[in-house]
Steps between C-alpha positions, in 0.01 A plus 500: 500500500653172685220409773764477742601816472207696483446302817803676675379844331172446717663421819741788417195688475354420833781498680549869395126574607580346845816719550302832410259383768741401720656858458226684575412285805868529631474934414193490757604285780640631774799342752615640841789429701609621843809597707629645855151312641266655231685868535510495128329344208508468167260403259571406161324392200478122359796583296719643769485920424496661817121683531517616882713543813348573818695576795383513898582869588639317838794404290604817324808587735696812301834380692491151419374529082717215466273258668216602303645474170600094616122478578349608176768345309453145700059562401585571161743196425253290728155609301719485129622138563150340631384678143744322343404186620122588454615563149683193448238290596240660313713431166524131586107497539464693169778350306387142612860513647648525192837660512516870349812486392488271257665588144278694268169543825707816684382734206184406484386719840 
């Protein structure tokens, strides 16, 4: 086998072992975001899947259902986008910030 690339076969190699780690790490992590002045939160896992809503029984108004739905919806998008960035940033760490999308890498994980 060509030394050069059974190099890139090893670094293929632990680049996949870093992005099962970094998988499992993201699965437990845990990212909250607020609205209406902490009314409503939402946590989410590191890879953005909604895991919890808690609402302030203050809030629940049955005539104005409207507002509420704004709130949770504003916590959700909120807590979803900071674990997007969480998640970008950890695949620059693991990746060495290379980019994912190069040809022929986007199948490997």
């Amino acid at each position: 086998m060509n030394p050069n690339l059974q190099q890139i076969m090893q670094l293929g190699q632990q680049l996949q072992a870093k992005m099962i780690k970094l998988q499992e790490s993201l699965d437990a992590q845990k990212i909250s975001a607020t609205s209406g002045g902490g009314m409503v939160t939402a946590t989410v896992d590191g890879k953005g899947s909604l895991k919890r809503v808690q609402i302030d029984p203050t809030c629940v108004d049955p005539r104005d259902v409207e507002m509420l739905e704004d709130l949770v919806l504003a916590a959700v998008s909120e807590a979803q986008a900071k674990a997007h960035k969480h998640y970008e940033e950890e695949m620059r760490k693991a990746t060495g910030g290379l980019p994912m999308s190069l040809p022929g890498l986007s199948g490997l994980f």
